[in-house]
N, C-alpha and C positions, 0 to 999 in steps of 0.2 A: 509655342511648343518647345521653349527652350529647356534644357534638362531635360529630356525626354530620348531615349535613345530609338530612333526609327530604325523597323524594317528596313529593306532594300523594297518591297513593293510597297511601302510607305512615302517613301521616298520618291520613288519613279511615277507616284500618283500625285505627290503634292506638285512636281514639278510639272507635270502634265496639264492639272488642273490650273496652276498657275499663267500655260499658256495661253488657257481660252478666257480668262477673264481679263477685258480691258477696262479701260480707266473708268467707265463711264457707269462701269456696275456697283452699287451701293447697297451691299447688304451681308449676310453671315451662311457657310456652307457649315455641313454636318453630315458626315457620311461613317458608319457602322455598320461592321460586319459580324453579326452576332454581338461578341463581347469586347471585338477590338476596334476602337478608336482608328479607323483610315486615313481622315481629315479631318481638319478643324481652323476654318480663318475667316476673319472677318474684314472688309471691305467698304472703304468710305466712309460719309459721317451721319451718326445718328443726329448730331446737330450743327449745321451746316454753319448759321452766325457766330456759335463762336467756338467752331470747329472744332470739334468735340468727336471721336470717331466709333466707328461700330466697335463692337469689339463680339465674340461667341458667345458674351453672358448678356447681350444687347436683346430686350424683346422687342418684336416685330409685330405689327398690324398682320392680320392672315386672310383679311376681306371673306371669303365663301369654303375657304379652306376649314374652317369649322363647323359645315354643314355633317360633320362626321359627329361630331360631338353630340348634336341633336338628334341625331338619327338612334345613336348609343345610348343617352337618354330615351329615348319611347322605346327602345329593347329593355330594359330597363324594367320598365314599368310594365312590360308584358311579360316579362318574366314572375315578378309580381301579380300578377294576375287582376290586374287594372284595366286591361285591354286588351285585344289581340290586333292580329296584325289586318285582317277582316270587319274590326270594330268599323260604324260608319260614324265617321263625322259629327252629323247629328246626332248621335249617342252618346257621345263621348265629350262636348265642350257645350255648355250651355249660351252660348253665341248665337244670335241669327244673322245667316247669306240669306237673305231675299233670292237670290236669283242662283244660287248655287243646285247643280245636280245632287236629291237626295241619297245617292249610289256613291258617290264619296267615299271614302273608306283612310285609313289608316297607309296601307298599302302603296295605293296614289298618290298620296301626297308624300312618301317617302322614295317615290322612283320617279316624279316628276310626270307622273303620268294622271293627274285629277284632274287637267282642263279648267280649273278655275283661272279666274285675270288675274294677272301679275300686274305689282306696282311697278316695276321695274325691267320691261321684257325685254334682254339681251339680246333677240334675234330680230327686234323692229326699230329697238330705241338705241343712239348713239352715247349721246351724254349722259351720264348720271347725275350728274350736277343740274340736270335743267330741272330732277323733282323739285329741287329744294326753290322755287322760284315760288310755287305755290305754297308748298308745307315747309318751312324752314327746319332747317335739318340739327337744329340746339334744340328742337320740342319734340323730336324720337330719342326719350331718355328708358323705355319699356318697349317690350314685344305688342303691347297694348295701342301702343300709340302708333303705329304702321296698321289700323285698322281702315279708317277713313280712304285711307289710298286704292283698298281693291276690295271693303267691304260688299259694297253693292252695286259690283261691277256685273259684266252676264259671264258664265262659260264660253270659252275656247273652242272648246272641243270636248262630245262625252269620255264619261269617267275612261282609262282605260285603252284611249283609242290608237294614243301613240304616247312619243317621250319628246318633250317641250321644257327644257329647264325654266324653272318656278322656283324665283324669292319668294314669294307671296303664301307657296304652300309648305316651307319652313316658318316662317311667320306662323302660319296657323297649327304646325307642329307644336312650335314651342308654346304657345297660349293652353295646348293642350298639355302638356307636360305642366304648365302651372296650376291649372284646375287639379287634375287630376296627384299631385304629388305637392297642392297644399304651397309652396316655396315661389321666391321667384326665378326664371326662369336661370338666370344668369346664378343664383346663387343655387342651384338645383346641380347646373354643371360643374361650381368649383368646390362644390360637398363632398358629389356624388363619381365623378370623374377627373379634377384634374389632384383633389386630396390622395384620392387611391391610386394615382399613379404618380405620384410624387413631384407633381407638377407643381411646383412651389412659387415659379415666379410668374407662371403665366394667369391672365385673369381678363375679363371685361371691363376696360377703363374707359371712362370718359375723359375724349379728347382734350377739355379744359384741365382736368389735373393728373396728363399722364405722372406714375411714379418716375422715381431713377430709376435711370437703367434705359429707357425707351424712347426707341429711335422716332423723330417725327415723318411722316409722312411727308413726300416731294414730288411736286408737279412743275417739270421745267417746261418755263413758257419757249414760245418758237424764236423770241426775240434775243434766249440767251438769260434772261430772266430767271426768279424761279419764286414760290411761294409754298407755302406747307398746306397740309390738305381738309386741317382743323374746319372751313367753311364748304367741303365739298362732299362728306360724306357723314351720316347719323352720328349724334354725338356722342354715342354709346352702342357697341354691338350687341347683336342680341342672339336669335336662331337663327339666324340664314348665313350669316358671320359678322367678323367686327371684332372678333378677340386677339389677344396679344399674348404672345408665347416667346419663347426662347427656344432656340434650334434643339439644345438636349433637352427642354421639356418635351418635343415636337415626337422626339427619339421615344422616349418614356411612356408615351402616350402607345404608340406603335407596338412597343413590348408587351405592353401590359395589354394590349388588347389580345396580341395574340398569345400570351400566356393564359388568358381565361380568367383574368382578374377581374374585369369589368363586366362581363357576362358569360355565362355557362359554354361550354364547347360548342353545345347544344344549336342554342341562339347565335352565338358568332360566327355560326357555318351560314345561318340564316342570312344575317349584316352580310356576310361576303359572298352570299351566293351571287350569279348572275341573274337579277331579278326584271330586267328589261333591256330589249336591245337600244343601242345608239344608233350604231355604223360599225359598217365592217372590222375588223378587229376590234370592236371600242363596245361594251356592254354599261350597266350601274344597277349596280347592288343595294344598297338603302343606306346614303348617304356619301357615297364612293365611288370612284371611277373603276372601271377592270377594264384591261386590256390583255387580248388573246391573241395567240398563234394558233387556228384551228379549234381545238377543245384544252390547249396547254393554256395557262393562266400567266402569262410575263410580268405582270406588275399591278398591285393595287394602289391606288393613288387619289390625293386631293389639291387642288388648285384653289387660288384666290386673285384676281384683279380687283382692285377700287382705283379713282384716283392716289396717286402716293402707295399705292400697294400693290408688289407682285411676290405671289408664291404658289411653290410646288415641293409635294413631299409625298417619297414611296417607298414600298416595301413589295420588295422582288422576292417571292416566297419558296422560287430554288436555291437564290443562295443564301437569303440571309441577310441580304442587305437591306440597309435604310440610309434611304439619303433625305435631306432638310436643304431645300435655299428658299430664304426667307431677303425679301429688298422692302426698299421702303423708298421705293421708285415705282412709278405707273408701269414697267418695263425692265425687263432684265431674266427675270428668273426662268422663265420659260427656255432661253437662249443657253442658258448656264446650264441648266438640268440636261438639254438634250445633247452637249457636250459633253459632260460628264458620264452620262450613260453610255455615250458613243466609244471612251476611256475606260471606262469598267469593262465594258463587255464587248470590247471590241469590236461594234458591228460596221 
């Protein structure tokens, strides 16, 4: 920030923020209120051998944090008049689930509420890494190829019943977003949403030939150790995430969504309504987190863990802000986020 003349509450927040981040966080903040710049710094090293360091124009893996983007894609196309948000399943993707509930719907699979099996259930399964034991994880180069893993698996639970977070039914999202919109899916999102929101650097890279600029993924072993996360997660993101941003694309993204650039006022009231509960204060809208005080609305927000990857990023819709922490550590960002809010808005 040098040449740049700070605020006094510029000032008292960089320093602030500066307290709660210690040595061991590795990644880039982004915070924006409306039109002004609050923070802006980056932490650690995007490559570690030969110490090469983050910097704010550093992009970042965002693991599930881009379940937003797919969700914005199928409003999309229902906007277009391709689908609604009622379409079933089976009408819409010429696929067959042997064993899937015919009641399916668009809907369900975008509030996590379809009861189909997950390749990947977060609330049974530990490791991520132990998929790839079976299915190596360099041959998920397509939304296509995560078929196999929960194709002809049985229902959970019917359509409807409750809310169970599902990889498995972003996957099936995004398959649908490629039938249905001709493209593939990855090349669907950086046409159709990251071009119109001026998201210039962020995109879907495979791990083998990340660009400049992008930080590797770090998994530090217990022994003091560390390795990068190229052999522990899909070798290419697709719909449920795996894409790589930059903190102001993250920003860009946010604006544009709720300026109505990306869908009609109409539709984006839809995306952000509260479309199923979680838990007490904690709702999800179709693709997004919402978190409430009562019926007041504190914050819409997206998260992502993988190995080598943590991030969180929201938009507080009383005041204006937007914050970005993006690591490229299994760990970190969750700690720093709830610091920083604790700093913003003094609770």
């Amino acid at each position: 920030m040098r040449g740049i003349i700070l605020s006094n509450r510029t000032l008292k927040l960089t320093k602030a923020i500066h307290n709660i981040i210690d040595e061991q966080f590795s990644g880039a903040i982004y915070i924006k209120d409306n039109n002004e710049v609050l923070f802006e710094s980056a932490f650690g090293y995007a490559n570690r051998a030969d110490k090469k360091l983050n910097t704010v124009h550093t992009r970042f893996g965002i693991a599930s944090g881009c379940k937003l983007f797919t969700a914005v894609a199928i409003c999309q196309l229902v906007e277009k008049g391709l689908l609604s948000f009622e379409t079933r399943l089976e009408d819409c993707l010429n696929i067959k689930f042997p064993n899937f509930n015919k009641d399916i719907t668009i809907h369900h699979l975008l509030t996590h509420t379809s009861g189909i099996p997950d390749y990947f259930d977060e609330q049974v399964m530990d490791n991520f890494e132990d998929l790839w034991k079976q299915t190596p994880m360099y041959l998920l180069n397509d939304v296509k190829d995560f078929l196999p893993l929960f194709q002809k698996g049985n229902m959970m639970f019917q359509p409807g019943e409750k809310f169970h977070y599902n990889n498995a039914g972003f996957i099936v999202l995004g398959l649908i977003v490629e039938q249905q919109s001709g493209l593939s899916f990855t090349n669907y999102i950086e046409s159709n949403l990251f071009q119109r929101c001026g998201m210039n650097d962020s995109g879907y890279f495979s791990l083998d030939q990340l660009p400049k600029n992008t930080a590797y993924g770090y998994i530090d072993n217990k022994d003091g150790t560390w390795r990068t996360n190229i052999y522990s997660i899909p070798i290419k993101g697709g719909a449920d995430g795996g894409a790589f941003i930059t903190s102001s694309d993250m920003i860009k993204f946010w604006e544009t969504l709720f300026n109505h650039q990306l869908l009609s006022k109409e539709c984006t009231e839809i995306l952000l309504n509260s479309q199923t509960y979680v838990k007490d204060g904690v709702d999800y809208g179709y693709g997004l987190w919402i978190t409430k005080s009562e019926e007041s609305i504190i914050k819409y927000h997206v998260m992502g863990y993988d190995p080598g990857v943590s991030f969180h990023s929201a938009f507080y819709p009383k005041s204006g802000i937007k914050i970005v922490v993006s690591s490229n550590k299994s760990s970190g960002a969750f700690e720093v986020m709830k610091g920083i809010e604790e700093i913003i808005f003094e609770r």
